[in-house]
VOGU-914721 format. One record per residue: residue number from 1; y, x negated, z negated of N, C-alpha, C, O in turn; residue in three letters. Coordinates in Angstrom, 1 decimal, padded with zeros to 4 digits. Example, Ala and Ser with C-alpha at 12.3 -4.5 7.8 and 13.67 -1.06 7.14 Angstrom:
BEGIN
1; -005.7; -013.2; -007.8; -004.5; -012.3; -007.8; -003.3; -013.2; -007.8; -003.3; -014.2; -008.5; ALA .
2; -002.2; -012.8; -007.1; -001.1; -013.7; -007.1; 000.0; -012.9; -007.9; 001.1; -013.4; -008.0; SER .
***
This chain:
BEGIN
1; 039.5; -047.4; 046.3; 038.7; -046.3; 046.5; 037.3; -046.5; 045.9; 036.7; -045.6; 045.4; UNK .
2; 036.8; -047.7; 045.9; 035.7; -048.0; 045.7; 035.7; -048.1; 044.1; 034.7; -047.7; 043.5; UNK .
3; 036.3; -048.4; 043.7; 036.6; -048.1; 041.5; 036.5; -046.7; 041.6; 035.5; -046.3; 041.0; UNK .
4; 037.1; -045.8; 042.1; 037.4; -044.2; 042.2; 035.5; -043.8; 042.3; 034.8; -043.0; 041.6; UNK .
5; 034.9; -044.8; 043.5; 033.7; -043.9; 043.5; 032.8; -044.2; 042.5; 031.9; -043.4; 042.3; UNK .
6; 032.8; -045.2; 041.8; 032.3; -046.1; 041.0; 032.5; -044.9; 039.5; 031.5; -044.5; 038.9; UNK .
7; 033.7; -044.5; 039.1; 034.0; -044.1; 038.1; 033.2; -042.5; 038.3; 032.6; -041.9; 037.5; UNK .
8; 033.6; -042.3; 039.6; 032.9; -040.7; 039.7; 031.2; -040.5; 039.5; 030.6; -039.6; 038.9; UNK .
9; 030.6; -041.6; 040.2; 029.2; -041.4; 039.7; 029.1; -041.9; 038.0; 028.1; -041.6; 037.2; UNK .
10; 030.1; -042.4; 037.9; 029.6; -042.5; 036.3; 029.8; -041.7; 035.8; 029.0; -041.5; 034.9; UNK .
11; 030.7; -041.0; 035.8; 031.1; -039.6; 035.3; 030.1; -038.8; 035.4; 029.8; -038.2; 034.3; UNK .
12; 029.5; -038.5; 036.5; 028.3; -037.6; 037.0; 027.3; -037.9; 036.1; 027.1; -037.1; 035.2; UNK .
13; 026.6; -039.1; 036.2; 025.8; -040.0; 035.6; 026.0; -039.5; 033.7; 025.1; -039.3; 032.9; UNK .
14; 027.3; -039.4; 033.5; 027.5; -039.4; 031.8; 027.1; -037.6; 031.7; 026.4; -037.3; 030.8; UNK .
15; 027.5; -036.7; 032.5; 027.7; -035.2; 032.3; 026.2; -034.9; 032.5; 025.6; -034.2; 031.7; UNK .
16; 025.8; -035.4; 033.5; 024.1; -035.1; 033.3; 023.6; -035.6; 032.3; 022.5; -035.3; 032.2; UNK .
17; 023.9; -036.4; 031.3; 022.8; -037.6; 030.5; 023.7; -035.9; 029.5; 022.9; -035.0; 029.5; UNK .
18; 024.9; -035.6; 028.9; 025.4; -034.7; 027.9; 024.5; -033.5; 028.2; 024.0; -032.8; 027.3; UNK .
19; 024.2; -033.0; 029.7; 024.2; -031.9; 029.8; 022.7; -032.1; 029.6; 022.3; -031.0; 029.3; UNK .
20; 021.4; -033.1; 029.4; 020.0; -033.0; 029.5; 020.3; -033.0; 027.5; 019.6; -032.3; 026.8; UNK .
21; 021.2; -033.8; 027.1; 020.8; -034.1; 025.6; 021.1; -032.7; 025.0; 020.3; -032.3; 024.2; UNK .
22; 022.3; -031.7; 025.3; 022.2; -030.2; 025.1; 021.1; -029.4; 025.3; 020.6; -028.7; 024.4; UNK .
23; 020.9; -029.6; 026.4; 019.5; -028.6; 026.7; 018.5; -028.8; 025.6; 018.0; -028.0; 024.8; UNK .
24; 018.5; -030.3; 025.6; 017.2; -030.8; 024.4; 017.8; -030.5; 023.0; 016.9; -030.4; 022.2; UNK .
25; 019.0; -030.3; 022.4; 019.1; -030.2; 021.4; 018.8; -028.1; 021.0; 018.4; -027.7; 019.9; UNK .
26; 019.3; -027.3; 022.2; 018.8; -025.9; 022.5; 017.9; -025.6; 022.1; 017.8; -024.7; 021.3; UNK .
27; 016.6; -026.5; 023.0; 015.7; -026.6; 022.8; 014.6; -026.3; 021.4; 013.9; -025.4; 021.0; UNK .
28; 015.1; -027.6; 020.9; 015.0; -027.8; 019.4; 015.6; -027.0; 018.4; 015.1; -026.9; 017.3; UNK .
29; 016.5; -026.3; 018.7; 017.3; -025.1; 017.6; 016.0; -024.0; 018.2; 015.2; -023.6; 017.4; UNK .
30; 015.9; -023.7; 019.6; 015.6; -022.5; 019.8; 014.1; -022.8; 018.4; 014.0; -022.2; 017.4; UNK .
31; 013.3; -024.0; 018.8; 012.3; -023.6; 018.1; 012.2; -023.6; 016.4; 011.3; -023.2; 015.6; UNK .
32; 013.3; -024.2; 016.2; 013.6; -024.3; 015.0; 013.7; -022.6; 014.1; 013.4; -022.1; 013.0; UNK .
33; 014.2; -022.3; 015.3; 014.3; -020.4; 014.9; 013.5; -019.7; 014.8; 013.6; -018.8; 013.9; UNK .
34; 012.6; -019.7; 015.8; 011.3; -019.4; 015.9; 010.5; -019.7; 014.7; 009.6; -018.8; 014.5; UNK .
35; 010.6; -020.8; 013.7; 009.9; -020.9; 012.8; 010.6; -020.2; 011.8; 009.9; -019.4; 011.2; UNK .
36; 011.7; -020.2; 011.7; 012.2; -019.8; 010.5; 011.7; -017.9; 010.2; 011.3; -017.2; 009.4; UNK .
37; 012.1; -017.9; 011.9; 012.0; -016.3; 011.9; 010.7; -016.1; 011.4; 010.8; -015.3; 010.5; UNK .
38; 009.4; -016.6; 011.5; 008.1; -016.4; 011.1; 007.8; -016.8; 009.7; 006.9; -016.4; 009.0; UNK .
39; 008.7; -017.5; 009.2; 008.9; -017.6; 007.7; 009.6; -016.7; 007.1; 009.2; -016.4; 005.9; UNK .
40; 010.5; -016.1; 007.6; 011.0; -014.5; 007.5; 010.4; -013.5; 007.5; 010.8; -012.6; 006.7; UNK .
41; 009.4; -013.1; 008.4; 008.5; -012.4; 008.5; 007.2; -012.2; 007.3; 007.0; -011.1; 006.7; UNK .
42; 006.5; -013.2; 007.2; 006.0; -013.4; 006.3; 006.0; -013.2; 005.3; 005.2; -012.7; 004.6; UNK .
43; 007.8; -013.7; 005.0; 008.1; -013.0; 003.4; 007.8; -011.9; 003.4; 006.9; -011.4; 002.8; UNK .
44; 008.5; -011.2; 004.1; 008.4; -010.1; 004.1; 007.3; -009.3; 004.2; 007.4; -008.3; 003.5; UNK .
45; 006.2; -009.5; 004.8; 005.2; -009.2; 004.8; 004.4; -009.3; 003.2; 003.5; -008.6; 002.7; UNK .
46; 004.9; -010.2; 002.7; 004.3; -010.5; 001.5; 005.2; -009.7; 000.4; 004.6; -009.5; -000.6; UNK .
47; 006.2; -009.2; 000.5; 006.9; -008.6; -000.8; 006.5; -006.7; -000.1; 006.8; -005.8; -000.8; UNK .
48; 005.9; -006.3; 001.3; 005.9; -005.2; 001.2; 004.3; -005.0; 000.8; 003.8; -003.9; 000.7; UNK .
49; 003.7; -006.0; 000.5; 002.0; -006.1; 000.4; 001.6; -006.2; -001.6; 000.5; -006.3; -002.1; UNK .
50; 003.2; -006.2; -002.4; 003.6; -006.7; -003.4; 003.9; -005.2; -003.7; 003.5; -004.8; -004.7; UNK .
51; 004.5; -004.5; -002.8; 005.3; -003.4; -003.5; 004.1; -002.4; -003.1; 003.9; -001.4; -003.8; UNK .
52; 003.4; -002.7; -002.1; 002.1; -001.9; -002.3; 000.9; -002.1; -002.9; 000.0; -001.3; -002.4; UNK .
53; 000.6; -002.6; -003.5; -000.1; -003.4; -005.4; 000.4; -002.6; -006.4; -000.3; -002.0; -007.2; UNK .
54; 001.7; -002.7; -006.4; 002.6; -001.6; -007.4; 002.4; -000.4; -007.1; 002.8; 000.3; -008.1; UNK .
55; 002.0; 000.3; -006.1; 002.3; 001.7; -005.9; 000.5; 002.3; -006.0; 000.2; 003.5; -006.4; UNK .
56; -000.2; 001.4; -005.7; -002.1; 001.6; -005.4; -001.9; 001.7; -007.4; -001.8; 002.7; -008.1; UNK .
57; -001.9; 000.6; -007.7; -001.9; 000.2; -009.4; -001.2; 001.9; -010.3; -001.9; 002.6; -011.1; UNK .
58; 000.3; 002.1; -010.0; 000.6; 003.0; -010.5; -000.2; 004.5; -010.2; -000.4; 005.3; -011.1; UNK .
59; -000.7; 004.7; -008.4; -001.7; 006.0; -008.7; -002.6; 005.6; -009.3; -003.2; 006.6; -009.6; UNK .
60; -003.3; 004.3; -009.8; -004.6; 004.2; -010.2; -004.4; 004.8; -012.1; -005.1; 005.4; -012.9; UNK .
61; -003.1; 004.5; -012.0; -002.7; 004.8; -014.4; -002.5; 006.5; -013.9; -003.0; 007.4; -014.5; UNK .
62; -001.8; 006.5; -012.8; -002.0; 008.3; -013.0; -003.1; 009.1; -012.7; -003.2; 010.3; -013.0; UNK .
63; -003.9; 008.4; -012.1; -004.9; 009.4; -012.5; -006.0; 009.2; -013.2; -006.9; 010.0; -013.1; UNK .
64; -005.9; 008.1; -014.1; -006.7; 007.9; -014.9; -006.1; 008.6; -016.2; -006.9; 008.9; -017.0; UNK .
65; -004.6; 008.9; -016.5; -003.7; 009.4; -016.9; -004.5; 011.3; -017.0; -005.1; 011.9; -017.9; UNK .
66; -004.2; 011.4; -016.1; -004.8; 013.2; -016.1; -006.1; 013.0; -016.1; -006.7; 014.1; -016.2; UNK .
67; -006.7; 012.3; -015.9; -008.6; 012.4; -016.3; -008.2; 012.9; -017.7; -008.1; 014.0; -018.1; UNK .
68; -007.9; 011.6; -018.3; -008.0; 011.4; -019.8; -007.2; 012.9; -020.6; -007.6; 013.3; -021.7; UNK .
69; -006.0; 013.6; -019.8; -005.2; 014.3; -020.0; -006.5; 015.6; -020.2; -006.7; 016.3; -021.2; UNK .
70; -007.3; 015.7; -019.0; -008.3; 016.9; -018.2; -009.1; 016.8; -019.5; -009.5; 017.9; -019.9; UNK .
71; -009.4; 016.1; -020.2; -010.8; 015.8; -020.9; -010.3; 016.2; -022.3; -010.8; 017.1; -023.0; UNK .
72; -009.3; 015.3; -022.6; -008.9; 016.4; -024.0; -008.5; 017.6; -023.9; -008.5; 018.2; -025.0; UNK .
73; -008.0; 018.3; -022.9; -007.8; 019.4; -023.0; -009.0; 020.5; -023.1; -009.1; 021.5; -023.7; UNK .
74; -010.2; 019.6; -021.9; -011.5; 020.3; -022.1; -012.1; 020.6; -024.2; -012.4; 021.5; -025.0; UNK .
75; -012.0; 019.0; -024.0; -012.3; 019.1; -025.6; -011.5; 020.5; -026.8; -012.1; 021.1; -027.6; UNK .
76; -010.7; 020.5; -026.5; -009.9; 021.5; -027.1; -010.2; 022.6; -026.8; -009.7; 023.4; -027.6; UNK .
77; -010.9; 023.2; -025.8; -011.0; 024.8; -025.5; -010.4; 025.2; -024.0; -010.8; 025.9; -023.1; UNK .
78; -009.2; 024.4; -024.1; -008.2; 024.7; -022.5; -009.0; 024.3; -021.5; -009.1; 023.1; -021.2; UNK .
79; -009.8; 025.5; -020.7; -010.4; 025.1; -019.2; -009.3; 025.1; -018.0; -009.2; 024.3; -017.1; UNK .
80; -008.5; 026.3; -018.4; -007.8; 026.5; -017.7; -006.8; 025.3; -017.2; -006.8; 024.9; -016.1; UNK .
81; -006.2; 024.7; -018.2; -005.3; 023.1; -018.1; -005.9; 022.1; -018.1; -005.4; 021.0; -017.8; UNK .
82; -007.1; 022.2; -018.4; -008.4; 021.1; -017.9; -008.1; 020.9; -016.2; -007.6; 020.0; -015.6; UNK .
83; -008.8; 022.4; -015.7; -009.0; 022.2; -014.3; -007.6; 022.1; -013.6; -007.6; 021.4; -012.6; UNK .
84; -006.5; 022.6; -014.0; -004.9; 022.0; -013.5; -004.9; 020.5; -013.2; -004.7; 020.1; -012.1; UNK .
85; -005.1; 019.7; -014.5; -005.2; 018.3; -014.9; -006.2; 017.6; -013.7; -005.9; 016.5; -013.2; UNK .
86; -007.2; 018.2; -013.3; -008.2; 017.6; -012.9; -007.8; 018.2; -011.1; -008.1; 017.5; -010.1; UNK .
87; -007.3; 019.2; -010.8; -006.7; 019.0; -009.7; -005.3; 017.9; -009.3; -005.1; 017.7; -008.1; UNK .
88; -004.5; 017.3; -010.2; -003.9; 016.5; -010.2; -004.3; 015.6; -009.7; -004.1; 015.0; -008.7; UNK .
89; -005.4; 015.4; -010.7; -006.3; 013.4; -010.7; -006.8; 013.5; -009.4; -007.1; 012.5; -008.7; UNK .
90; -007.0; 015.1; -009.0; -007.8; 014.7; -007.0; -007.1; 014.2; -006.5; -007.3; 013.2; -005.9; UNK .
91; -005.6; 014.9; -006.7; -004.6; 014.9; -005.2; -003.8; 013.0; -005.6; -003.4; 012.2; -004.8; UNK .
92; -003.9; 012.8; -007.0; -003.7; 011.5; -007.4; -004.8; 010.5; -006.3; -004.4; 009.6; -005.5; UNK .
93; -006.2; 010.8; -006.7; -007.1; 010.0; -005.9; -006.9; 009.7; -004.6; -007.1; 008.7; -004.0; UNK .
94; -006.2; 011.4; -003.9; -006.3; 011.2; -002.3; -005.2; 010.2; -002.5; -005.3; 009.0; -002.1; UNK .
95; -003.9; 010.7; -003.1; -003.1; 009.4; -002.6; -003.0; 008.0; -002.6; -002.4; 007.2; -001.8; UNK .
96; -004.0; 007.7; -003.9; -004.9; 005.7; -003.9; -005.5; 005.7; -003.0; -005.6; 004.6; -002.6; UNK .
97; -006.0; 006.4; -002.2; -007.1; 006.4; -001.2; -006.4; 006.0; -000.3; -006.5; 004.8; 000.1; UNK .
98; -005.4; 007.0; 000.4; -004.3; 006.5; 001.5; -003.6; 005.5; 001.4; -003.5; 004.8; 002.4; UNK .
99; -002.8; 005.2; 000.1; -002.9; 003.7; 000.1; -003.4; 002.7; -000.1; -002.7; 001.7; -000.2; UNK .
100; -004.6; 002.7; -000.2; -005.4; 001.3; -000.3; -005.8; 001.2; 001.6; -006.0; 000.1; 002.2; UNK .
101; -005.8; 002.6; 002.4; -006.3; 002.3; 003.4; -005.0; 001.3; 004.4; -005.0; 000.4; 005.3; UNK .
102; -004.2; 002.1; 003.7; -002.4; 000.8; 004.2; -002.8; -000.5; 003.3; -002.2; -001.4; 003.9; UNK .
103; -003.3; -000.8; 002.6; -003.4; -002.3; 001.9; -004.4; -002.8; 002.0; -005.5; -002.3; 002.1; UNK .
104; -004.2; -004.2; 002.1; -005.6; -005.0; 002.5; -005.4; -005.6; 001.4; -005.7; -006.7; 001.9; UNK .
105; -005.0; -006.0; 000.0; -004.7; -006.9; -000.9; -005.4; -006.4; -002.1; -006.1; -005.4; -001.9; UNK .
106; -005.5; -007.1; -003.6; -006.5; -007.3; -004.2; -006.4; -005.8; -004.4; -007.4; -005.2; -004.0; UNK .
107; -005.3; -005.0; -005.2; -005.0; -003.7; -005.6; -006.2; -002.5; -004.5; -006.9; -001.6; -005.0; UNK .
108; -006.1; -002.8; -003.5; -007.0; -002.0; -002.8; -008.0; -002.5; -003.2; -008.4; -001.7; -004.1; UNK .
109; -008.5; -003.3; -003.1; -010.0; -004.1; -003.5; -010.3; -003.4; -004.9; -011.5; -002.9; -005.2; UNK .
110; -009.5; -003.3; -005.7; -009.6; -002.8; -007.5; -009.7; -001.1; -006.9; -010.8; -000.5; -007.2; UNK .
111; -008.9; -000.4; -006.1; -009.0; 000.7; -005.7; -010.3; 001.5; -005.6; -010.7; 002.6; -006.2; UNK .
112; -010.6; 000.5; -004.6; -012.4; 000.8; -003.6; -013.4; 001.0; -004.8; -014.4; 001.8; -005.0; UNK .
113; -012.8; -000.5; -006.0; -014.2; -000.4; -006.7; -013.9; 000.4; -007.4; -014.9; 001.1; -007.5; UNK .
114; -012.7; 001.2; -008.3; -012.7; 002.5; -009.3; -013.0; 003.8; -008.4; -013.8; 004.5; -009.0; UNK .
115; -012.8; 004.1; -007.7; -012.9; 004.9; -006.7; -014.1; 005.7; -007.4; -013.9; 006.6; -008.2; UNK .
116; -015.3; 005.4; -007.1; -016.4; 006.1; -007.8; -016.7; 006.1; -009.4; -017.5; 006.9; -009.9; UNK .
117; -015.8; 005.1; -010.1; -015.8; 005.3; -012.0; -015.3; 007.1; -011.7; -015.9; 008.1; -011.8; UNK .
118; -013.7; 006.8; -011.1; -013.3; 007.6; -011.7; -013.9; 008.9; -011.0; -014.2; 009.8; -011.8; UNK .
119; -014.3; 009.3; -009.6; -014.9; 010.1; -009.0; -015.8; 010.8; -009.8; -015.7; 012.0; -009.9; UNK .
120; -017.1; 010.1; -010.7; -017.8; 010.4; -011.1; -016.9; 010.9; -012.1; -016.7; 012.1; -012.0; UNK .
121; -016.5; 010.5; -013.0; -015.3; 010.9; -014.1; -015.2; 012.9; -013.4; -015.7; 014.0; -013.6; UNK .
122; -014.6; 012.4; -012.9; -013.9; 013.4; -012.4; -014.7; 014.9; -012.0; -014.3; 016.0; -012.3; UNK .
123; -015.8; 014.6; -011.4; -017.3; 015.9; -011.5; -017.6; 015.6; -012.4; -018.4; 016.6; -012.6; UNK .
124; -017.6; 014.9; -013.6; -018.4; 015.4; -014.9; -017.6; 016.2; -015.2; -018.2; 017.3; -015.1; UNK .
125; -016.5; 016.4; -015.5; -015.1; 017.2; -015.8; -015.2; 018.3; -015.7; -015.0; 019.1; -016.6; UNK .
126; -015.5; 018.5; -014.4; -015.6; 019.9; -013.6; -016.6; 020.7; -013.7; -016.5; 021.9; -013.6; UNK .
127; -018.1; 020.0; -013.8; -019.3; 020.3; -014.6; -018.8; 021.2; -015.7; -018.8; 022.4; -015.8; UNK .
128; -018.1; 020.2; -016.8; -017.7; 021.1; -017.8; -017.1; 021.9; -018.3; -017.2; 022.5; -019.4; UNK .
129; -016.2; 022.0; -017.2; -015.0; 023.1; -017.1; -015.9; 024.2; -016.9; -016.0; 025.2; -017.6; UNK .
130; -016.6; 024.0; -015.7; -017.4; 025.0; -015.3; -018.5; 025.7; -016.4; -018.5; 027.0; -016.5; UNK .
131; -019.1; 024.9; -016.9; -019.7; 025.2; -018.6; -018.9; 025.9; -019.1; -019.1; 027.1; -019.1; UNK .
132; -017.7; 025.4; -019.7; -017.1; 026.0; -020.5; -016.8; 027.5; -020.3; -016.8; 028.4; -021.2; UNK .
133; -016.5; 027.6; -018.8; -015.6; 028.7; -018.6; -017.0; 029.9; -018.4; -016.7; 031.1; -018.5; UNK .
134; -018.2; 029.6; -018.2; -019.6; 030.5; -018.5; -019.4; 030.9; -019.6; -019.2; 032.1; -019.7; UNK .
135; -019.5; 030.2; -021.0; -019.6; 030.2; -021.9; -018.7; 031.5; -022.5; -019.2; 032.3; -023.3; UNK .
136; -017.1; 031.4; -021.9; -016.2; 032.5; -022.2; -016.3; 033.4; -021.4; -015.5; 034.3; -021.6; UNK .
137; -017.3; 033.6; -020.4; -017.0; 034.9; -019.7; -017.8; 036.3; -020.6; -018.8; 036.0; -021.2; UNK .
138; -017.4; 037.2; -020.7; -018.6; 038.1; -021.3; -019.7; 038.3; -020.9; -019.9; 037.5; -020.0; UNK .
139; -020.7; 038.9; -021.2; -021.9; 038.7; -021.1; -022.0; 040.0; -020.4; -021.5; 041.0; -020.9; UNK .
140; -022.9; 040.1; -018.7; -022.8; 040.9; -018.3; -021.7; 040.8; -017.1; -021.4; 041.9; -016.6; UNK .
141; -021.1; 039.9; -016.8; -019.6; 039.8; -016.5; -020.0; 038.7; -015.1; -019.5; 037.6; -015.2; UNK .
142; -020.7; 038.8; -013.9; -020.4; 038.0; -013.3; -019.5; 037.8; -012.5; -018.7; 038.8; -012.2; UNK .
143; -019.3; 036.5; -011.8; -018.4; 036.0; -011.3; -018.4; 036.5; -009.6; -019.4; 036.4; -008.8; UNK .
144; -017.1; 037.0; -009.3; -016.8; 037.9; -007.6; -017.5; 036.9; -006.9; -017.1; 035.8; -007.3; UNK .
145; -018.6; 036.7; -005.9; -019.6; 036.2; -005.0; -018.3; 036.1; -003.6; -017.6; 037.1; -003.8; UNK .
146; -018.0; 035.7; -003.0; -017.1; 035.4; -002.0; -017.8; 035.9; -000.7; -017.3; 036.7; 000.0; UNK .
147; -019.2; 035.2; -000.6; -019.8; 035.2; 000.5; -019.9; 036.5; 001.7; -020.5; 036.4; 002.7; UNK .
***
């Protein structure tokens, strides 16, 4: 009997020593996961901060795109497709604006600082549109007062 009790505490003795080195190896996965997951995250964080660079960058060519479009057309006579063009490059601007305010990366930073090139760009434009389109009205001909 006494081998029987002998074998049983060792037994006991062996299942706790398996059952503490499980826990500890749990343990160690659990945190192991935990990092990976935050390495996962990250990426991720970094390829949607990547794909928003590309999208700030692309409204920035489009509306520098229809400035440049607004301006020859001014040049040419067309106020009419001037001021089209140059409503574009606004609704272009508002949308760099809303995305730079989603981005904190350099693309916003480039954003913030064109922001007023092209702004001002953009009221000279309209200045001249507005010029122009005096220049074609008849003389004698003003313009319906709203107020």
């Amino acid at each position: 009997m006494r081998c029987l009790t002998v074998l049983a505490v060792i037994a006991v003795v062996v299942l706790l020593g398996l059952t503490g080195y499980n826990f500890w190896q749990i343990k160690k996965l659990n945190q192991e996961l935990m990092e990976l997951k935050a390495q996962v995250q990250s990426s991720q964080t970094a390829e949607s901060t990547t794909e928003q660079d590309e999208d700030l960058v692309a409204a920035i060519l489009e509306v520098t795109a229809h400035t440049s479009k607004a301006r020859k057309l001014l040049s040419d006579g067309d106020s009419k497709g001037a001021r089209a063009e140059l409503e574009k490059s606004l609704q272009g601007l508002e949308n760099a604006a809303r995305l730079s305010r989603d981005a904190s990366s350099g693309a916003a930073k480039q954003v913030g600082s064109s922001w007023d090139t092209v702004k001002k760009q953009i009221d000279e434009l309209w200045k001249e549109v507005a010029r122009q389109s005096e220049k074609r009205r008849p003389e004698g001909h003003e313009p319906a007062n709203n107020n």
